[in-house]
Rosetta silent file (secondary structure, phi, psi, omega in degrees, C-alpha in Angstrom):
SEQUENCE: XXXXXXXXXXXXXXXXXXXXXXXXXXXXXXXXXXXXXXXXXXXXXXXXXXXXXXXXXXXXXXXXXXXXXXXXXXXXXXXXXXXXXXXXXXXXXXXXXXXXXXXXXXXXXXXXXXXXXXXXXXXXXXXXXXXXXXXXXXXXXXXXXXXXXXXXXXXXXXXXXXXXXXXXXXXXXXXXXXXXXXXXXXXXXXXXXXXXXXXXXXXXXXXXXXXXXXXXXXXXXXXXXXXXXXXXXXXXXXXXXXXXXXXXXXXXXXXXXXXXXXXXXXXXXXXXXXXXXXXXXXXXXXXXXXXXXXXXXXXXXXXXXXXXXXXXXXXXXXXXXXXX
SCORE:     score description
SCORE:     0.000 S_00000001
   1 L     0.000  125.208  169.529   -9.905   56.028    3.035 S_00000001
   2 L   -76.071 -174.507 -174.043   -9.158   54.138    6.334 S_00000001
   3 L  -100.809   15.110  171.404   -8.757   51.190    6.857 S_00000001
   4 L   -97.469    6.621 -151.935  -12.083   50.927    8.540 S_00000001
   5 L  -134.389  -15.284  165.474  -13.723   52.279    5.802 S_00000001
   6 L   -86.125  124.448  168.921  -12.614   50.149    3.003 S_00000001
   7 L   -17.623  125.014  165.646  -15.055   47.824    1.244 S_00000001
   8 L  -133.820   21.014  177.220  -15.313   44.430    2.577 S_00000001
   9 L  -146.447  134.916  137.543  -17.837   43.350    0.168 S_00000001
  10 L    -5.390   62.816 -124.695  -18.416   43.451   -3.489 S_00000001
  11 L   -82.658   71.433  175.172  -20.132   46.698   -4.178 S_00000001
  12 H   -38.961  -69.209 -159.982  -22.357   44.755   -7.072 S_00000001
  13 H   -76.882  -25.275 -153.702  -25.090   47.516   -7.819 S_00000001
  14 H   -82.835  -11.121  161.430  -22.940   50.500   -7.195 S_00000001
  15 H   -91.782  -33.741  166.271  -20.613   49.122  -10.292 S_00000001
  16 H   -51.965  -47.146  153.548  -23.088   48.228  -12.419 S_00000001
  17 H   -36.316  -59.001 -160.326  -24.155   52.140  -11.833 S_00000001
  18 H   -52.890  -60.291 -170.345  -20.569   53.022  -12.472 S_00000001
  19 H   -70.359  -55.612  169.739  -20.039   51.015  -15.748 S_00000001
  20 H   -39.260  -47.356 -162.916  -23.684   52.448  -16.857 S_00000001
  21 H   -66.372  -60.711 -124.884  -22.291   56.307  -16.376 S_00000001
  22 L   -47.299  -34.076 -159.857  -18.971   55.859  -18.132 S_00000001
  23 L  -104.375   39.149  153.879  -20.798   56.893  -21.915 S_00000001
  24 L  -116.624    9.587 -156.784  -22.570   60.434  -19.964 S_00000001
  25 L  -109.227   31.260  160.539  -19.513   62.010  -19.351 S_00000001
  26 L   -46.436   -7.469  175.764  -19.320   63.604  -22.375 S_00000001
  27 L   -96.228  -12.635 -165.333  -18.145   67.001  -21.129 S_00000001
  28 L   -76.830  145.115  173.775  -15.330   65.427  -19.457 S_00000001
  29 H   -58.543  -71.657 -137.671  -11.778   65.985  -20.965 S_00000001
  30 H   -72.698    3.675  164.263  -10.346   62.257  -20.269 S_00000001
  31 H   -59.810  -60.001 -152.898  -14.042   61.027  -22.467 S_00000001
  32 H   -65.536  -57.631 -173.041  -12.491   62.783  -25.467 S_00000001
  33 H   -49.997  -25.290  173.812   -8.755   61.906  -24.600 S_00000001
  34 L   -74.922    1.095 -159.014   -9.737   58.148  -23.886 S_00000001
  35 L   -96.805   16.295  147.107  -11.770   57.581  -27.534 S_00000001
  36 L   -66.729  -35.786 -166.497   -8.899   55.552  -28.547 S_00000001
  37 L  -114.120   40.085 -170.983   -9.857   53.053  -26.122 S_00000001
  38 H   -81.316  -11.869 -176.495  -14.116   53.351  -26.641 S_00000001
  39 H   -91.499  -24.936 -179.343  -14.095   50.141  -28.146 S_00000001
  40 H   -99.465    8.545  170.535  -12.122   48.266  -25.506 S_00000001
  41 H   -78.952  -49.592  162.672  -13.942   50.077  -22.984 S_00000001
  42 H   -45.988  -53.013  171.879  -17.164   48.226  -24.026 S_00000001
  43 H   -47.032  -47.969  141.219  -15.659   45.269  -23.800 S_00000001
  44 H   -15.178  -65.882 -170.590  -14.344   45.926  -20.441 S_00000001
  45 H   -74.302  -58.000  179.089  -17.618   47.024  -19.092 S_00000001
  46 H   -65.488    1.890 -160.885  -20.222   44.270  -20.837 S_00000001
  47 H  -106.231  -68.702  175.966  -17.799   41.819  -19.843 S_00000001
  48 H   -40.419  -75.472  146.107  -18.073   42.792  -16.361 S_00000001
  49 H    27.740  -77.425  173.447  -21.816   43.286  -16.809 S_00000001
  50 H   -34.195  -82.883 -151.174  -21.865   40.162  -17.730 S_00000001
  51 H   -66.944  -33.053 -158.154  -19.773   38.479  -14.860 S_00000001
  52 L  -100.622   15.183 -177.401  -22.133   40.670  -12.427 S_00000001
  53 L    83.530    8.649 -175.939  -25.300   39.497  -13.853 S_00000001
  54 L  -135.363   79.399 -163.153  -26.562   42.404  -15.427 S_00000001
  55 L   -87.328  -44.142 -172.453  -25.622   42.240  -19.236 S_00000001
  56 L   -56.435  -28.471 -136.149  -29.097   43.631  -20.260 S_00000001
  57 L   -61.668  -76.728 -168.300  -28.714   47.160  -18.304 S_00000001
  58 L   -62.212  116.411  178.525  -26.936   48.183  -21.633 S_00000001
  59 L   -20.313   80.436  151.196  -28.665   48.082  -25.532 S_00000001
  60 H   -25.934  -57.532  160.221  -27.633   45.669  -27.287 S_00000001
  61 H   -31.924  -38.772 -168.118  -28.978   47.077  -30.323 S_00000001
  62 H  -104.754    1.200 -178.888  -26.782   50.154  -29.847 S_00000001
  63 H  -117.207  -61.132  160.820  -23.464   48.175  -28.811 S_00000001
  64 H   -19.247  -72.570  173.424  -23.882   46.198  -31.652 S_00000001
  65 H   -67.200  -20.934  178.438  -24.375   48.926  -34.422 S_00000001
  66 H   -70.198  -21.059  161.819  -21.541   50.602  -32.583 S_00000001
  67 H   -81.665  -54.267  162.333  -19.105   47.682  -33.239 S_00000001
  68 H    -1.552  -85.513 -131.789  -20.342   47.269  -36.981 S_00000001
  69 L   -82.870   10.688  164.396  -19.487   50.634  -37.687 S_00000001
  70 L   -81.920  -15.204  175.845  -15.820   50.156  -36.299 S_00000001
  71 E   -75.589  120.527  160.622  -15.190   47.405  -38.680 S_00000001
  72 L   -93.298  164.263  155.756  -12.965   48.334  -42.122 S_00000001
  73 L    -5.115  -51.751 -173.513  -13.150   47.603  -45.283 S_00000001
  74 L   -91.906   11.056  176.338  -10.327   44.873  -44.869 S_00000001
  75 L   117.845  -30.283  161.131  -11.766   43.260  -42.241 S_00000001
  76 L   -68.040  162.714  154.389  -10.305   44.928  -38.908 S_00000001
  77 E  -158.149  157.576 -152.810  -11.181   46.713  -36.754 S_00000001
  78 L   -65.469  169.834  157.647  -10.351   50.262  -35.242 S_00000001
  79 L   -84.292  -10.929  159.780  -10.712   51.509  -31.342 S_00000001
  80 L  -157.404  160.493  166.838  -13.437   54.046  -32.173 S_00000001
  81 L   -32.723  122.919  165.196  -15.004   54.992  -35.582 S_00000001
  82 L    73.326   15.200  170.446  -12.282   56.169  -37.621 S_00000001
  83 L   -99.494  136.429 -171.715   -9.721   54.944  -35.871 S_00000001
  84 L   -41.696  127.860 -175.873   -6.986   52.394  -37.583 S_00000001
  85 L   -74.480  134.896  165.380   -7.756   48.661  -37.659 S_00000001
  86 E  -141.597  163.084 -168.416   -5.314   46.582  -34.945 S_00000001
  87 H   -87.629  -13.362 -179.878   -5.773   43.016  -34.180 S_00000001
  88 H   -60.030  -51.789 -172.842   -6.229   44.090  -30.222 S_00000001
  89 H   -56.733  -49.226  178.866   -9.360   46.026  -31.310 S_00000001
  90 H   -36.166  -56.554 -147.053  -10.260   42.890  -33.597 S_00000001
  91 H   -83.231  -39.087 -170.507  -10.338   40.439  -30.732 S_00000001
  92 H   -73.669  -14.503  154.577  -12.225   42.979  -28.109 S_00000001
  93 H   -56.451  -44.249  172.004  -14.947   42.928  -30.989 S_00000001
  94 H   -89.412  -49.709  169.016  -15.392   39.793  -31.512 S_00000001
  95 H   -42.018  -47.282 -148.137  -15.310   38.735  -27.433 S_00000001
  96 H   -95.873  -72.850 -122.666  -18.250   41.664  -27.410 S_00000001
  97 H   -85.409  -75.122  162.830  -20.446   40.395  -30.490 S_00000001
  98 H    -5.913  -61.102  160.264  -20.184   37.049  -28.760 S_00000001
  99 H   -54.923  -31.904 -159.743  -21.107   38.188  -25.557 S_00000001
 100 H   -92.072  -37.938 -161.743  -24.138   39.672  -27.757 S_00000001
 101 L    83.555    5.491  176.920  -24.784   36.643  -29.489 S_00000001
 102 L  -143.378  100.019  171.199  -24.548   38.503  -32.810 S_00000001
 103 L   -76.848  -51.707 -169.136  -21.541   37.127  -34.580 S_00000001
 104 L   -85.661   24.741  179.121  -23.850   37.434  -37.751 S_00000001
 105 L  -121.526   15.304 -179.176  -24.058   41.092  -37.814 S_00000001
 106 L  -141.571  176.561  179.860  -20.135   41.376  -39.307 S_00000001
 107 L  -106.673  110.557 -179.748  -18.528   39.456  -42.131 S_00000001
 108 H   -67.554  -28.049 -165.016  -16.654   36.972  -40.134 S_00000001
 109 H   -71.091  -31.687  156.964  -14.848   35.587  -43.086 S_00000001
 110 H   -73.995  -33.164  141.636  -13.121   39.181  -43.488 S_00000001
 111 H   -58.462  -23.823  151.063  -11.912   39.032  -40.006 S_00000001
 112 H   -58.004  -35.060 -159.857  -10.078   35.889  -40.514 S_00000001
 113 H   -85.228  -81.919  119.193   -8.591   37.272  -43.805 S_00000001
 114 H    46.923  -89.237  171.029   -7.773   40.569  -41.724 S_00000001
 115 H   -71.422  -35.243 -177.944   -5.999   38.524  -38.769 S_00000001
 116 H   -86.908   -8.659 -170.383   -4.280   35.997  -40.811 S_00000001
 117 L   -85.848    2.805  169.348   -2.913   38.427  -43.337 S_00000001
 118 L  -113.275   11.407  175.006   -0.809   39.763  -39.986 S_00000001
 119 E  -114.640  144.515  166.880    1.535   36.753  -39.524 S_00000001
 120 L   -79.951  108.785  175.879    5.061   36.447  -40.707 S_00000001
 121 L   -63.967  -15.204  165.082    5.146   33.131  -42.320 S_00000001
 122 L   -77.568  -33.551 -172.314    8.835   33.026  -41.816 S_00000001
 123 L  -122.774  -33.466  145.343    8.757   33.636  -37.998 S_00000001
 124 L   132.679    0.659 -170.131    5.305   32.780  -36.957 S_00000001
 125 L   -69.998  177.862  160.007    4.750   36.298  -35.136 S_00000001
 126 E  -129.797  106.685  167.801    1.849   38.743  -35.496 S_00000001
 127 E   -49.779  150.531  164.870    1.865   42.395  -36.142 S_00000001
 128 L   -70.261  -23.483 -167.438   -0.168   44.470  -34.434 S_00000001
 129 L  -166.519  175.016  168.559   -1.210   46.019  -37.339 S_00000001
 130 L   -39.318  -27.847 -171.560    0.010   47.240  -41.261 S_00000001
 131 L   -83.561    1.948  171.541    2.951   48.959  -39.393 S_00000001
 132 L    84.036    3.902  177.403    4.492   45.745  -38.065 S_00000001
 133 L   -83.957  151.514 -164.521    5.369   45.832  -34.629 S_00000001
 134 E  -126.456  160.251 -150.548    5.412   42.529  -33.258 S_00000001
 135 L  -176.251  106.050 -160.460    4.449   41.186  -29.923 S_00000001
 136 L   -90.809   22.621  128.911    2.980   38.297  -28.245 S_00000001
 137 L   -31.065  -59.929  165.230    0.145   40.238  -27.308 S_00000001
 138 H   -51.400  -51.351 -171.231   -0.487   39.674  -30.789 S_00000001
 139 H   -65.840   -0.754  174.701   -0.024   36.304  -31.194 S_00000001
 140 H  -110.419   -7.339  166.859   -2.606   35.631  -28.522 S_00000001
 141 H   -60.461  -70.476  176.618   -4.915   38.193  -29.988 S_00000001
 142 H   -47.080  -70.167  179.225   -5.043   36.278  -33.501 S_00000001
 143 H   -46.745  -37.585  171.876   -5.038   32.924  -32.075 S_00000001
 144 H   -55.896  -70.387 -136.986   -8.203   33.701  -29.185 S_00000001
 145 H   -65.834  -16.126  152.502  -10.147   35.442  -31.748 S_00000001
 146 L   -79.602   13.329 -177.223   -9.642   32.915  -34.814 S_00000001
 147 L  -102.160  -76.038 -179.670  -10.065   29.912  -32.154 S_00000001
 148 L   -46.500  -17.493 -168.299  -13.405   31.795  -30.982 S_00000001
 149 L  -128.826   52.295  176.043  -14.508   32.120  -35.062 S_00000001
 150 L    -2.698   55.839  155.537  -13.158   28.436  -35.198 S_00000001
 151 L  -133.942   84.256 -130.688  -10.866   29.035  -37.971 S_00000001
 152 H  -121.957  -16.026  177.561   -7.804   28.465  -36.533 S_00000001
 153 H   -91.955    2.701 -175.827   -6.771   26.788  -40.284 S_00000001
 154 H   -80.539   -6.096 -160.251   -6.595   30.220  -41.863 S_00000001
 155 L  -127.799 -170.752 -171.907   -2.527   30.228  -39.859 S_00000001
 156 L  -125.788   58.006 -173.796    0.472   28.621  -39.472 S_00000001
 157 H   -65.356  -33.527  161.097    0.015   27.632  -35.617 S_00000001
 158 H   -35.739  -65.189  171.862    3.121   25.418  -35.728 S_00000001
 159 H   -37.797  -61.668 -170.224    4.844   28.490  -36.594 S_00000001
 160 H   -76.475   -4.115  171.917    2.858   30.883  -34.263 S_00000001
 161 H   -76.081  -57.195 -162.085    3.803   28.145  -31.613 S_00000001
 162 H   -97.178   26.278  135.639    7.273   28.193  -31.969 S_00000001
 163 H   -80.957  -39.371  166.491    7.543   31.391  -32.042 S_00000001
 164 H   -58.535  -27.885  168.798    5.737   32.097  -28.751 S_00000001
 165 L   -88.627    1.068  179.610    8.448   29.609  -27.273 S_00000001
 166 L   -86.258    4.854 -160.777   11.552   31.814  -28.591 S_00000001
 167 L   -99.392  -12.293 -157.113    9.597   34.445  -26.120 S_00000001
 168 E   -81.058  161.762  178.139   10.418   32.078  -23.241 S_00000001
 169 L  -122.972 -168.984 -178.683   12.877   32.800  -20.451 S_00000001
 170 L   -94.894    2.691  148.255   14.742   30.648  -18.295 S_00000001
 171 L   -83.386   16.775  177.107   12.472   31.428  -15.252 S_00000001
 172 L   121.692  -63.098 -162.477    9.772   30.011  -16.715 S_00000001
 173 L   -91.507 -140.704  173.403    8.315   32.981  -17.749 S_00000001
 174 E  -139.641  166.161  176.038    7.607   34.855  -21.175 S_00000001
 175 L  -131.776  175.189 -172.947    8.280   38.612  -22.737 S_00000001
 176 L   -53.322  -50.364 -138.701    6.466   40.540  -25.372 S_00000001
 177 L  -157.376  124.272 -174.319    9.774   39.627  -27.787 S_00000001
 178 L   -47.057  122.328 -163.340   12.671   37.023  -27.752 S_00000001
 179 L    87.209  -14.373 -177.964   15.244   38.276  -24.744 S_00000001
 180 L   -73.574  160.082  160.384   12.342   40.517  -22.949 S_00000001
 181 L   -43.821  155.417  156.049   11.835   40.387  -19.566 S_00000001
 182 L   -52.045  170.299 -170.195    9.336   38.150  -18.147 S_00000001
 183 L   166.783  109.564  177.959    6.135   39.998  -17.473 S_00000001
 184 H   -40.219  -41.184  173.471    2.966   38.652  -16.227 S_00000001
 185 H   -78.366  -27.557  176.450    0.698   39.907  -18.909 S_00000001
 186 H   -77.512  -32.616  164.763    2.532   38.604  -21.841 S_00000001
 187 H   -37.304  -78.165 -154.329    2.579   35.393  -19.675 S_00000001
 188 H   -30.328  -66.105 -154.899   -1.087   35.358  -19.476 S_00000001
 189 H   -42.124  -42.290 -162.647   -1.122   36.312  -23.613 S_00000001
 190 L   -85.262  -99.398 -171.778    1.769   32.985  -24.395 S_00000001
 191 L    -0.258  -73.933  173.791    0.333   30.542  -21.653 S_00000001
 192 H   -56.089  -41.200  156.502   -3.155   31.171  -23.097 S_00000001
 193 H   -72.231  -33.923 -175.540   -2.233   31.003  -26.414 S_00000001
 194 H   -70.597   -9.705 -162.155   -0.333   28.044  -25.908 S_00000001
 195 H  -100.301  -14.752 -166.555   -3.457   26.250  -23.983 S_00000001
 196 H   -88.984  -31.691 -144.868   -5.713   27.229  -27.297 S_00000001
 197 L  -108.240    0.751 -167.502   -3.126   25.100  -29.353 S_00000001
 198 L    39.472   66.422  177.132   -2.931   22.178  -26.850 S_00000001
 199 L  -152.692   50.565  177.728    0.728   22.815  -26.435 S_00000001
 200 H   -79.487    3.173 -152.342    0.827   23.615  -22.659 S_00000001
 201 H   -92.649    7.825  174.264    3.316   20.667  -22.364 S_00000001
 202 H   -86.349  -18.361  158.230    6.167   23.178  -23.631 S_00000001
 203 L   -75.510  166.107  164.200    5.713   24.978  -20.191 S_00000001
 204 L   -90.069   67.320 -153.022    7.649   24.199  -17.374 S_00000001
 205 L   -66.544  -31.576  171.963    4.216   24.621  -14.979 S_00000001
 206 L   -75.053  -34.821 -170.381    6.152   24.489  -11.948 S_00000001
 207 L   -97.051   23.520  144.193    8.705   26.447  -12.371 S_00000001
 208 L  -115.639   68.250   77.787    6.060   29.441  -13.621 S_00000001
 209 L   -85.436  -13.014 -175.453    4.031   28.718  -11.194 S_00000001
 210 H   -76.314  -34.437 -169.760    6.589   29.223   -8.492 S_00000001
 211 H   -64.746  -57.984 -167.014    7.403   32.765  -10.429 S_00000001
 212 H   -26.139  -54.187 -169.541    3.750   33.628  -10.648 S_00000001
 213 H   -66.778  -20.941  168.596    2.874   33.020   -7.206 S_00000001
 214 L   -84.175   54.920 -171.310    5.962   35.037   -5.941 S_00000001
 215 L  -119.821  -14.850 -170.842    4.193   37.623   -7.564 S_00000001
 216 E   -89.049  147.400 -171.090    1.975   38.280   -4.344 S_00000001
 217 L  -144.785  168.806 -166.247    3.154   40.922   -1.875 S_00000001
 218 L   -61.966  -19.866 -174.428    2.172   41.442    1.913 S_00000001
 219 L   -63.604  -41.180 -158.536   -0.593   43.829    0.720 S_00000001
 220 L   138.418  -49.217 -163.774   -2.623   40.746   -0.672 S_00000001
 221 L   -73.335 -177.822 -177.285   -2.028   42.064   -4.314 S_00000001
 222 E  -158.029  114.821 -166.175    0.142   41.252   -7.162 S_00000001
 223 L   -70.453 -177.121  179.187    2.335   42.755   -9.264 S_00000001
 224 L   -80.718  -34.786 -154.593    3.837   42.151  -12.813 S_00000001
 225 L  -162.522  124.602 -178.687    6.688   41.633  -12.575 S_00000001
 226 L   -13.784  140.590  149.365   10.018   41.502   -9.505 S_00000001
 227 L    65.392   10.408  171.806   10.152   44.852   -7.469 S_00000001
 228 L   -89.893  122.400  179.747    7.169   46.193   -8.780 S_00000001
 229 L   -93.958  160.199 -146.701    3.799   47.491   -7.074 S_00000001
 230 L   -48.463  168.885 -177.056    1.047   45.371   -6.558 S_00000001
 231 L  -157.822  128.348  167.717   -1.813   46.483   -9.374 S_00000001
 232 H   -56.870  -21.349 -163.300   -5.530   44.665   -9.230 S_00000001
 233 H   -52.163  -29.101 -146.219   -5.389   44.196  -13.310 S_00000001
 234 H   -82.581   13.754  151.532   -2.691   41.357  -12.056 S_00000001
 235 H  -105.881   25.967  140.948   -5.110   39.296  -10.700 S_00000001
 236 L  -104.703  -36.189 -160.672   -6.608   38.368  -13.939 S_00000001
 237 L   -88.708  -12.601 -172.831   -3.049   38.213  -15.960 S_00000001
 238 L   -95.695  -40.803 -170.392   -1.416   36.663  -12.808 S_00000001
 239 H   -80.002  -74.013  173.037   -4.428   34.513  -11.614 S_00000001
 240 H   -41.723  -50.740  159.199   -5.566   33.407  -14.699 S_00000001
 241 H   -44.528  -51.147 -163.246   -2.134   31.930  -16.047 S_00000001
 242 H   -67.886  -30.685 -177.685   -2.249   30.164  -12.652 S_00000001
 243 H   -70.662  -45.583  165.894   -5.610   28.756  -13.027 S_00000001
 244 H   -45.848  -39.596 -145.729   -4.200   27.389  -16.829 S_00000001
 245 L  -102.464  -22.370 -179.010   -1.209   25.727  -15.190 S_00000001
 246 L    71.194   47.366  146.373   -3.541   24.154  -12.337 S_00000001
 247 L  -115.939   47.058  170.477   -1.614   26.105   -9.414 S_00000001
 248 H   -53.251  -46.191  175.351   -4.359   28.436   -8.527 S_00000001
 249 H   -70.604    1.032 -175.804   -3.798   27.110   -5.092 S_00000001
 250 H   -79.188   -9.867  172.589   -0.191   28.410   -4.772 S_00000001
 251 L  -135.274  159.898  178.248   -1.219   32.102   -3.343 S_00000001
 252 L   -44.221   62.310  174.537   -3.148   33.290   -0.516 S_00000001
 253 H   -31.143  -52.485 -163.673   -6.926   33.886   -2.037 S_00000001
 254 H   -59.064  -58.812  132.455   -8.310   35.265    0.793 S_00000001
 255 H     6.092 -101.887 -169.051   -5.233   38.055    0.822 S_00000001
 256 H   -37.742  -78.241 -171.777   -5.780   38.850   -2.636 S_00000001
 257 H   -29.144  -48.309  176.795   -9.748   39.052   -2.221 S_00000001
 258 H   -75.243  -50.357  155.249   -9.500   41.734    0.507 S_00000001
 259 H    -1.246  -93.826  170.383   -7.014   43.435   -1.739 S_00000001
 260 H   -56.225  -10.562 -158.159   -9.110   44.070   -4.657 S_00000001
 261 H  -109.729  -36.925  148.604  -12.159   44.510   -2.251 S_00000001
 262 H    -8.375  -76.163 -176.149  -10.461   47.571   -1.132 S_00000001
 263 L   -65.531  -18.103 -173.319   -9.731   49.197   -4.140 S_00000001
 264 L   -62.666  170.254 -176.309  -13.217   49.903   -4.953 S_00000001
 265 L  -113.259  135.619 -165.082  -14.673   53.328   -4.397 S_00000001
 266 L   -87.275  -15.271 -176.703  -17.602   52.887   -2.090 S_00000001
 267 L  -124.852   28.308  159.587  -19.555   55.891   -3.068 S_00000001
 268 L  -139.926   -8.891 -170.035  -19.366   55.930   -7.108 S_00000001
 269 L    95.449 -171.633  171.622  -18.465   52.195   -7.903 S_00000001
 270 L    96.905  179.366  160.144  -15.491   51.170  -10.027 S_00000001
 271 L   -96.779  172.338  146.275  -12.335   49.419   -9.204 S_00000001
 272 L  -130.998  179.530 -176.691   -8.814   51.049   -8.886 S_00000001
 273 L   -88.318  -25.112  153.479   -5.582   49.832   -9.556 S_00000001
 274 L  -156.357  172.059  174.962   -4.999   49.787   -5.950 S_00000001
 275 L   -38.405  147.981 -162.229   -6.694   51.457   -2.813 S_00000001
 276 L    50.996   12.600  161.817   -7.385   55.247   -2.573 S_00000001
 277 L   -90.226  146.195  172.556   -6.654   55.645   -6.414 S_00000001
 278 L   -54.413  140.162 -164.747   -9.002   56.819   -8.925 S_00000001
 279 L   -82.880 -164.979  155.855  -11.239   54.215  -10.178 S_00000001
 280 L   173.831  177.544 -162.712  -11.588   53.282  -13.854 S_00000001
 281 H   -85.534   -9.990  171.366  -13.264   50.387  -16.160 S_00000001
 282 H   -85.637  -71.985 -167.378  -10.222   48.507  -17.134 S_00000001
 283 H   -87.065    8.866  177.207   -9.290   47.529  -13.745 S_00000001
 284 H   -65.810  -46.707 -169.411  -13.028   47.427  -12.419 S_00000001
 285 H   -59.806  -56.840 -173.502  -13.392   44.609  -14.871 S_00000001
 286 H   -48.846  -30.685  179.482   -9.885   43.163  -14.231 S_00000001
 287 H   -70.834  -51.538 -172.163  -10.690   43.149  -10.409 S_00000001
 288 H   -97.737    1.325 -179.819  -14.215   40.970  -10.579 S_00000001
 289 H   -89.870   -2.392  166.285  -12.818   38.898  -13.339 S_00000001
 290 H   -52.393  -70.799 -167.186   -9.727   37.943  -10.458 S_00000001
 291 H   -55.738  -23.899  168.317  -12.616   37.524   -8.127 S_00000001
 292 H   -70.946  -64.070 -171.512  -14.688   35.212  -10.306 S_00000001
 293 H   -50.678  -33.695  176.759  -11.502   33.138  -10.999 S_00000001
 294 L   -84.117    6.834  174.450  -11.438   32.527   -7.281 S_00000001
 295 L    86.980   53.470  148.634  -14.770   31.640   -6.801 S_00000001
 296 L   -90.613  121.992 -148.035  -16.739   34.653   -5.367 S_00000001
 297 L   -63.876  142.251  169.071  -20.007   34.298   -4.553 S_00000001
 298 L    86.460    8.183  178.239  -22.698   36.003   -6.787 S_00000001
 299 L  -119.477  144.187  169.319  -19.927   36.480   -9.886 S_00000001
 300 L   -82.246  139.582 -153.331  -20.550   33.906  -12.900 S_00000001
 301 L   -71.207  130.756  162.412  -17.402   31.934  -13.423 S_00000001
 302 E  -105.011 -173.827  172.985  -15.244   33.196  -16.444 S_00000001
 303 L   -76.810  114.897 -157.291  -12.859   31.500  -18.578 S_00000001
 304 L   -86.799  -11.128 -178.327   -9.443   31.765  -17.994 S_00000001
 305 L   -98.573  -39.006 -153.787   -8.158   31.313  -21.033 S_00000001
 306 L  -121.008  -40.882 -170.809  -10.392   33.643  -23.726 S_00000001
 307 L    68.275   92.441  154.308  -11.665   36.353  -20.735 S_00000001
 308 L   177.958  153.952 -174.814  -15.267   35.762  -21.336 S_00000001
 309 E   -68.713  132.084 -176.867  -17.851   34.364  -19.409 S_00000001
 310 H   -23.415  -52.864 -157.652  -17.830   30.687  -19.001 S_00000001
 311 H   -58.969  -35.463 -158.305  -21.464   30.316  -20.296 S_00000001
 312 H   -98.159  -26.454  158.127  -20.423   32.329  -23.817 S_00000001
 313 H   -47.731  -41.726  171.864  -17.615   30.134  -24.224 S_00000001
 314 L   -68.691  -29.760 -163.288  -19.649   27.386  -23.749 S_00000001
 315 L   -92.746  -21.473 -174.541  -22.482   28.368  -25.608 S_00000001
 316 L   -91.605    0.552  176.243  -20.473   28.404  -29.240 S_00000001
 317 L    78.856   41.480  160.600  -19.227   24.841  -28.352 S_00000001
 318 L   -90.539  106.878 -167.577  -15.696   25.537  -27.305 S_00000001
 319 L   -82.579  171.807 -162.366  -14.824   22.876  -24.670 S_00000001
 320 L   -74.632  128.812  172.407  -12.398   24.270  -21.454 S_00000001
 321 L   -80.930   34.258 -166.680   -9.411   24.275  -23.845 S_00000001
 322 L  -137.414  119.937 -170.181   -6.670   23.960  -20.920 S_00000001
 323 L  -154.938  170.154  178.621   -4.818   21.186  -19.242 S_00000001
 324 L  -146.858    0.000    0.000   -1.472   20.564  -17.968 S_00000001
């Protein structure tokens, strides 16, 4: 692709197409090799949907019973029928039944039991699952998705708080695990969890916001992490954090905008992770939900905090939970 030839607009219907294909490709190897991730692929896709104004394209009826029947017996739920309940899966379930408006088509009360039955009451973490690895990916999985099913008293949030601050580093930022590297996406995951709990005052907002924004590279884009190359998801995990912290204004928008407006593929839809790479539905979402946070015309504003559209946040009576 030249550079005369890259997207300088928002290809709106040709993604909507795109995200509409993804569940005909049934002949394709990478359908079958992907059906770990069929559950967070809806979410991905109706969430974008969503953001691009066209939620209806896809059944409801049929996205529905297809989360149902992912839900187990304790209360989890798996990434495709018959796949292992994790709290990641949990949360992209509940964000989609939400989106849906049908909350009341699972036993919510078994998803609380489910998610809280994964923290260490000694250390405040969250397993991903029965097998125990711990992460603060989790801890912002449990906290969004019992915050969104406002039972947020089923935990120990003192606990899951100060654990999420033993993740901190002295730049500011946060890692998966006490001593990890810094890493934008577990930022997003602590930052946002910490903003659900009204306990942003334990960041240091300037001096993460200084890392974030040196997170931007001459392409426009922005990477994860130092010395790393630029990726579109990282304008939602980079962007978003920034938007919590109220330094949104510390990088180049405009930059960034053509960036991501790039990666799309002009003649099937999608996103990429960066220009002249194969698209895909993770960062197509990750891409307009950047582009939303910055205010691009004809995308509905999402939430920076929960990654769902303002409106569905809004609609369950969850005020913008974020301040600095």
């Amino acid at each position: 692709m030249t550079e005369f030839s890259k997207p300088k607009e928002l290809l709106f219907d040709l993604h909507v197409k795109y995200i509409q294909s993804l569940d005909t490709k049934r002949d394709d190897l990478e359908y079958w090799l992907t059906e770990h991730l069929r559950l967070s692929g809806v979410y991905w896709g109706l969430t974008a949907l969503d953001l691009l104004n066209n939620l209806t394209v896809l059944e409801k009826e049929d996205i529905v019973k297809y989360v149902v029947s992912c839900q187990h017996d304790n209360g989890g739920f798996g990434g495709h029928l018959r796949h292992d309940p994790h709290i990641l899966y949990t949360l992209y379930a509940v964000q989609i039944l939400l989106i849906e408006d049908a909350l009341d088509s699972v036993n919510v009360e078994k998803i609380v039991e489910y998610v809280s039955s994964l923290q260490d009451r000694v250390t405040g973490a969250f397993s991903g699952d029965e097998w125990g690895e711990i992460d603060t990916r989790f801890s912002y999985s449990a906290l969004s998705c019992l915050s969104l099913l406002k039972r947020l008293d089923a935990i120990d949030v003192p606990k899951a708080i100060e654990f999420i601050i033993s993740c901190k580093n002295f730049d500011g930022g946060f890692g998966s695990t006490p001593g990890a590297e810094s890493h934008a996406g577990q930022i997003f995951c602590c930052v946002a969890a910490l903003a659900i709990v009204n306990s942003l005052h334990l960041v240091n907002a300037d001096l993460l916001g200084w890392w974030l924004c040196e997170r931007q590279l001459k392409s426009g884009g922005l990477n994860g992490r130092p010395e790393k190359l630029e990726d579109v998801c990282y304008s939602w995990w980079v962007l978003s954090s920034l938007s919590i912290l109220g330094r949104l204004h510390w990088i180049d928008k405009e930059k960034l905008i053509d960036f991501v407006l790039a990666a799309q593929d002009p003649e099937t839809g999608g996103i990429a992770d960066r220009p002249g790479d194969m698209v895909d539905v993770f960062h197509t979402l990750f891409g307009i939900a950047g582009l939303s946070i910055v205010g691009y015309s004809g995308l509905k504003p999402i939430d920076p905090v929960y990654c769902l559209p303002k409106h569905v946040v809004q609609r369950i009576g969850l005020a913008e939970r974020y301040h600095v």
